[in-house]
N, C-alpha and C positions, 0 to 999 in steps of 0.2 A: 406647748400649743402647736398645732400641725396646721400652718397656714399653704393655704392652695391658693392659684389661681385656676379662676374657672375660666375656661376656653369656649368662647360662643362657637366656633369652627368644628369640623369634625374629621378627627385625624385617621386614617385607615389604616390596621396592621396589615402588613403585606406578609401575610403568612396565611394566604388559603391554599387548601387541596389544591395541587395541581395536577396536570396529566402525564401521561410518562413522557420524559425527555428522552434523546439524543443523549450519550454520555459526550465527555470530550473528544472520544475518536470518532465520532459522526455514525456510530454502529446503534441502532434501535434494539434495545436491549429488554426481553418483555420482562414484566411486572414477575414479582413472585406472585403465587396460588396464594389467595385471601385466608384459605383457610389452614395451613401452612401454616403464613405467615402470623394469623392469630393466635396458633396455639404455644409458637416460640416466643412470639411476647408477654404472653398471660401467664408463661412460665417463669420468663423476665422480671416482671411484675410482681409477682408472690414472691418470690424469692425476695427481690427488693425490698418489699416491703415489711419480709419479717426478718429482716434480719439490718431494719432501719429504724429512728424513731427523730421527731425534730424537734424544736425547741419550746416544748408547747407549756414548759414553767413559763418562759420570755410573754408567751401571750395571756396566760392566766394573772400575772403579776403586772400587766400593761395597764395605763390610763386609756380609757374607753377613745380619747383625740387622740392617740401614740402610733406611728405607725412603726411595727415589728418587721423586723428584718427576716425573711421565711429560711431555716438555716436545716439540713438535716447531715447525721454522723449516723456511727454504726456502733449497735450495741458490743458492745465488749469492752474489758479493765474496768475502768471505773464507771464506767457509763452501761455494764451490764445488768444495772437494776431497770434502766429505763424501760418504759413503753412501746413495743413498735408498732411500725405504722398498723401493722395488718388487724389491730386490734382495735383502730381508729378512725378505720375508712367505710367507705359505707360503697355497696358495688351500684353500678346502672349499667344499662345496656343500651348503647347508642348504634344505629345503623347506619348501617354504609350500602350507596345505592352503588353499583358498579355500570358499566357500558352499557352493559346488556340490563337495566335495568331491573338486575337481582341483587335483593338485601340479603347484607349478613351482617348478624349480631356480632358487637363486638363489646366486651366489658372494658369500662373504666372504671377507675378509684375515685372517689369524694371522699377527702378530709376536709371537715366544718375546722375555721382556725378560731372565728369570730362572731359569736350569732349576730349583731346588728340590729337595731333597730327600726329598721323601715318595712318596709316590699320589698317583693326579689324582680328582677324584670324577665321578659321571656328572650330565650335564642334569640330573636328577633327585632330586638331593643337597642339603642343607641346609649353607651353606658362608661360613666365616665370614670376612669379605673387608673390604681399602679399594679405591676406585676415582675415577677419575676418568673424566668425561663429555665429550665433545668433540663440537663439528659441523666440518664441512671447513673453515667459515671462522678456524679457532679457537679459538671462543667456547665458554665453559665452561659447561656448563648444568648441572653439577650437580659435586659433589666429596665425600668421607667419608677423612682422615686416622686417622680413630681409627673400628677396625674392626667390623663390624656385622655380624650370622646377618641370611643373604640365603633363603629358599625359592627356588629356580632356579627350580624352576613356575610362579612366579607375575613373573620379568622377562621382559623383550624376547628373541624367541628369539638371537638374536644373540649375547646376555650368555650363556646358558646354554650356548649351543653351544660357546663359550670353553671350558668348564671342563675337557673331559677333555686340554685342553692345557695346563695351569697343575698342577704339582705341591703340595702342602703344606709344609709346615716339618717339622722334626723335633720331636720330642715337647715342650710346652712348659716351662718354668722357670718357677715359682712363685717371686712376690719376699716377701720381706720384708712389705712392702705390700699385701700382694694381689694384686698385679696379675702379670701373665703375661709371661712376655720368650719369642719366638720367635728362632728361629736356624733358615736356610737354607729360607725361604718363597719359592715361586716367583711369577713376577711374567709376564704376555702383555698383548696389546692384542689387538683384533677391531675390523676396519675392515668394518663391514656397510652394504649398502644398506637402505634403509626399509623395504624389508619384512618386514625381519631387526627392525624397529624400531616406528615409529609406522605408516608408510606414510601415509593420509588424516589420522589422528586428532591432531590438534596437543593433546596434553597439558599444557602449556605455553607462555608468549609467546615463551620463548627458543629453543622448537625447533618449528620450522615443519613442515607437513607436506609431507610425500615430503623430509624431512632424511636422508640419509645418516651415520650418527653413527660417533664411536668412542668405545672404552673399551678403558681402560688397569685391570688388575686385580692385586692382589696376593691371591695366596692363604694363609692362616695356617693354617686347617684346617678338616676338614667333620664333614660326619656322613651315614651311610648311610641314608638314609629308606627308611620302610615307614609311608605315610601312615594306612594302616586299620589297622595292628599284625597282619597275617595272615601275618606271619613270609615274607611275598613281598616283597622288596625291589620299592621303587617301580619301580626302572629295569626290574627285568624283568616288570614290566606293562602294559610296550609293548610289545604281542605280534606286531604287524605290524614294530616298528622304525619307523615311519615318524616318530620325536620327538613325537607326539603323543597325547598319557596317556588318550584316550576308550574305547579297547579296555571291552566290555561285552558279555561271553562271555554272561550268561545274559539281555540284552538287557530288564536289570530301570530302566533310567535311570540304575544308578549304575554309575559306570566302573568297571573293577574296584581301581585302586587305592585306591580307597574303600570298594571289597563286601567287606565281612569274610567271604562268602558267595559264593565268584566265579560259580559253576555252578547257584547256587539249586535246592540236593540236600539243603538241611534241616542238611547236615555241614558248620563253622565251615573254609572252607579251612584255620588251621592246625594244624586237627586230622587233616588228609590230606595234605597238601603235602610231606613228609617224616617219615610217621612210622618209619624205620628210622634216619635220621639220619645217611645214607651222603652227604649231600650234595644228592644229585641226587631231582627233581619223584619220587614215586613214581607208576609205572602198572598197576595190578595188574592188569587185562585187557590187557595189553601190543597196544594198539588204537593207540598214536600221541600220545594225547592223558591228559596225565598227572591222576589222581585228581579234582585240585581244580578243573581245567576239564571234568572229565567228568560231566553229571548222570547218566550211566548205571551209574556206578560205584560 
């Protein structure tokens, strides 16, 4: 039985995108070229992964409460019959905005470990998870057995872009103890290049930059954020979709999933956002553009 403690608190992984540092001699050293730099990872990447496979009897043979230890080795001697990954992963294309606000596509890998039984939550979502850290050479730069409230906003977009492929658990079991027992939590991995990850910024001695990383994830369960409380769920104030939370309708500096105010109209968006309660943005000049993004309304 996999007993947890559930954490009302919400712990932040300090592994977001950063911007290019200063190395240690105080010398501004520019970025590599995006596209460059993509094409040597996605070479990384394939490579890696045919010529890998991981422990995916341990998961098939798991009790649905078991959490598996995410383990990968390299096809050859006796281990040459196995599976690899490349036949396992499924691709996505996640963007990266840069300065100059130009996207470029970059491909990551999704291995499903565990389908799960719940919902998947969005990028966006507050979600309460174990995981384990990996670079291509195998080395473990980071690990959490016992599960932690993650803000997906504030990880590597990589991690976040994972989640709407990773399902939940079923509702949990209160022990005795306090502590919580999950049954039928899903489990994925995300093999991304660095841009997906650090890219320049070395956060750490154990992972260097332009690292290619993976992670291995188990999900328990989340929660639907609505960071400013305006009754807009966070996810959908990404108004472009482009995965990036800056959207700033009344172009006040605060994005809107922090403008309690999205239209700066004096009216609390969710006090206009829904006030019939049928679901759906209300638009009472039926202009296109609902209430709470409208200052005209």
């Amino acid at each position: 039985m996999n007993k947890l403690t559930l954490f009302s608190g919400i712990f932040i992984i300090i592994i977001g995108l950063t911007s290019c540092e200063p190395d240690q001699r105080g010398i501004n050293v520019p970025a590599r070229d995006y596209l460059d730099q993509r094409a040597v990872d996605n070479d990384s990447l394939l490579t890696f992964l045919k010529n890998r496979f991981y422990n995916y009897e341990a998961y098939q043979t798991a009790a649905t409460n078991e959490l598996v230890t995410f383990t990968i080795d390299t096809i050859k001697g006796t281990n040459a019959n196995k599976i690899p990954l490349i036949d396992q992963v499924e691709e996505i294309i996640v963007q990266v905005k840069d300065s100059d606000d130009v996207y470029y596509d970059h491909t990551a890998y999704i291995l499903p470990l565990r389908e799960g039984v719940g919902t998947s939550p969005t990028a966006a979502d507050s979600i309460f998870v174990t995981y384990k850290g990996m670079l291509l050479n195998l080395k473990k730069f980071d690990e959490r057995t016992s599960p932690l409230w993650f803000e997906s906003l504030s990880v590597v977009r990589g991690f976040s872009a994972l989640m709407p492929y990773i399902k939940k658990a079923s509702a949990p079991t209160v022990n005795p103890d306090g502590t919580y027992s999950f049954d039928g939590f899903g489990s994925a991995a995300v093999f991304m290049p660095s841009a997906l990850g650090y890219y320049n910024s070395s956060q750490t001695a154990s992972i260097p930059q332009y690292s290619p990383l993976i992670f291995a994830v188990d999900l328990y369960t989340y929660n639907t954020t609505d960071h400013d409380g305006d009754s807009v769920p966070t996810y959908l104030e990404d108004l472009n979709r482009d995965g990036y939370f800056d959207d700033d309708t009344d172009s006040d500096g605060v994005p809107n999933y922090r403008d309690v105010d999205d239209d700066n109209d004096k009216v609390l968006t969710r006090n206009e956002y829904d006030k019939n309660n049928d679901g759906t943005p209300d638009d009472t000049d039926n202009d296109g553009t609902p209430d709470y993004l409208d200052k005209d309304n």
